[in-house]
C-alpha positions in Angstrom: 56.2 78.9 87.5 58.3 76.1 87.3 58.8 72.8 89.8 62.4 72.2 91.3 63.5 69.9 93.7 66.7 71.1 95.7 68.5 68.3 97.7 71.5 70.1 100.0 73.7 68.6 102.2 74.4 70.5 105.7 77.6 69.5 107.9 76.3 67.1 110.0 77.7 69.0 113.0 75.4 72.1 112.2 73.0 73.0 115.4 69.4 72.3 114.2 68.1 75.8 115.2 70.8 77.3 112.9 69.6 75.0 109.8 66.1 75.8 110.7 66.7 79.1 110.6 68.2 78.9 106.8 65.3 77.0 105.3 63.3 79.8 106.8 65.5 82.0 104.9 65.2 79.8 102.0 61.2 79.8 102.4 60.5 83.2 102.8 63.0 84.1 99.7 60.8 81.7 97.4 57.1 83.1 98.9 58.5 86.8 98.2 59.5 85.7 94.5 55.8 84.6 94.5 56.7 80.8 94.5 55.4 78.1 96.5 57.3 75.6 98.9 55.4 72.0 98.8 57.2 69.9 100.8 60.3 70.0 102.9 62.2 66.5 103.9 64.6 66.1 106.1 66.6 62.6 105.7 68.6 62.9 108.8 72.9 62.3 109.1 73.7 60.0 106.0 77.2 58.7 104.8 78.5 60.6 101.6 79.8 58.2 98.7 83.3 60.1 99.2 84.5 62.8 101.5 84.0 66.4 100.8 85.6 69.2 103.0 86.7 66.7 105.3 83.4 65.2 105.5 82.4 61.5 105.5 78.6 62.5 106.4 75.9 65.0 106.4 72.6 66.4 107.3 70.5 65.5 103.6 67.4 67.6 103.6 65.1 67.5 100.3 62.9 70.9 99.4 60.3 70.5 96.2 59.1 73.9 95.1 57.5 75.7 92.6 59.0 79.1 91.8 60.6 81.4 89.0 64.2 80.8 87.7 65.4 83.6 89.0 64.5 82.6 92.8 66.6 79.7 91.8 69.5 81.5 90.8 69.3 83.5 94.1 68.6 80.4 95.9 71.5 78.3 94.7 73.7 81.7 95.3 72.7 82.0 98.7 73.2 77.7 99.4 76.9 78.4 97.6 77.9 81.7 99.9 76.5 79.2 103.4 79.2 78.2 105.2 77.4 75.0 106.8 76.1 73.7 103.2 78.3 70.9 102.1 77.0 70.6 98.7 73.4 70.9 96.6 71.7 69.9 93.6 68.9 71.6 92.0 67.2 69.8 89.5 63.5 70.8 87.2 61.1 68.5 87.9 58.1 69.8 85.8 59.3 68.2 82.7 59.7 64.9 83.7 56.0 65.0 85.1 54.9 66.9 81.7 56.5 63.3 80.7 55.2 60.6 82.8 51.5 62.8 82.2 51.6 62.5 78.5 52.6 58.9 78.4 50.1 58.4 80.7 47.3 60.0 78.5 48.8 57.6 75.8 48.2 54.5 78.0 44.7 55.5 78.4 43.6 56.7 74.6 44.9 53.0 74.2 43.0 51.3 76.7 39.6 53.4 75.5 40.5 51.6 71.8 40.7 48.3 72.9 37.5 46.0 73.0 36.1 45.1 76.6 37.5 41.9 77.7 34.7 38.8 76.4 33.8 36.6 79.1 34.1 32.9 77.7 31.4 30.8 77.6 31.3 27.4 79.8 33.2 25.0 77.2 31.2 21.4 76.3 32.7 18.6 75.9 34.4 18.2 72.4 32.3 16.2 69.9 33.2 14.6 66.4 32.6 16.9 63.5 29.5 15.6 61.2 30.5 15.1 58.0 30.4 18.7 56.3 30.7 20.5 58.9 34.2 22.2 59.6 35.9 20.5 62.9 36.4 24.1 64.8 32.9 23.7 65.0 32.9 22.0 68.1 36.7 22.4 69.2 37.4 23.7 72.7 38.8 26.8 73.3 41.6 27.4 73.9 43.0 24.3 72.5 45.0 24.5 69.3 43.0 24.1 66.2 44.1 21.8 63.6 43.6 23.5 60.0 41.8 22.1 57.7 40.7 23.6 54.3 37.6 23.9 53.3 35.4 21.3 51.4 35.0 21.9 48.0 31.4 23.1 46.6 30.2 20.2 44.4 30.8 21.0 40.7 26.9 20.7 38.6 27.0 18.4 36.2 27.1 19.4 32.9 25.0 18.2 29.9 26.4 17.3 26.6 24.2 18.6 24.5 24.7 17.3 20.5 23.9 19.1 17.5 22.1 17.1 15.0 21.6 18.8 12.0 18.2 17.9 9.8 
């Protein structure tokens, strides 16, 4: 079972009991070919982009349903052979939400990686570095840190020693 979406125009002088009765047609065809209809919207009279048949509007009505592709190829036959369809468009819909699923799943593997968030802790005032102490000790944060490098460990003295000899 696949999802489609099937967006037909109907002239918009068509009687509404005589376009109800073809998405009956079209309803039962899909239950028979052991499909489902989810939804059914009906947008109402719209202005086409350009005319078609002499048309300058129509009836736009929007079915989603999940069904095999041969009760599409019967459906779009059928919405070809009707006199009071203007035109129609039958798209797949099931990949694009196979799509926007996995990209989803990706987001959230993502998200599960990432650390929690740290609450920061109430920020003092900023105090003078002591002497050996490095100054991002007691730097805000936030606030740019100037770098410094480190102090150098203190090198031991070293002992000459002579040799005498005796």
């Amino acid at each position: 079972m696949r999802v489609y979406e099937e967006l037909f125009i109907v002239k918009p002088d068509a009687v509404e009991e005589e376009v109800d009765g073809f998405l009956d047609q079209l309803k039962t065809l899909i239950t028979h070919g052991e499909g489902t209809v989810d939804k059914v919207d009906r947008w109402g009279i719209r202005k086409l982009a350009y005319r078609v048949s002499k048309y300058a509007e129509g009836q736009y009505i929007l079915m989603q349903f999940s069904s095999s592709p041969e009760s599409v190829k019967e459906i779009e036959r059928r919405l070809r052979v009707t006199d009071m369809v203007i035109k129609f468009i039958t798209v797949r819909i099931d990949e694009k939400q196979k799509k926007i699923d996995k990209r989803k799943k990706a987001r959230e593997k993502r998200a599960a990686r990432r650390p929690a968030p740290q609450a920061a802790a109430p920020s003092a005032p900023a105090m003078p570095a002591l002497p050996g102490e490095p100054a991002a000790a007691h730097a805000i944060p936030g606030a740019p840190v100037a770098e410094h490098p480190a102090p150098a460990a203190p090198v031991p003295a070293t002992v000459a020693v002579e040799e005498t000899k005796g």
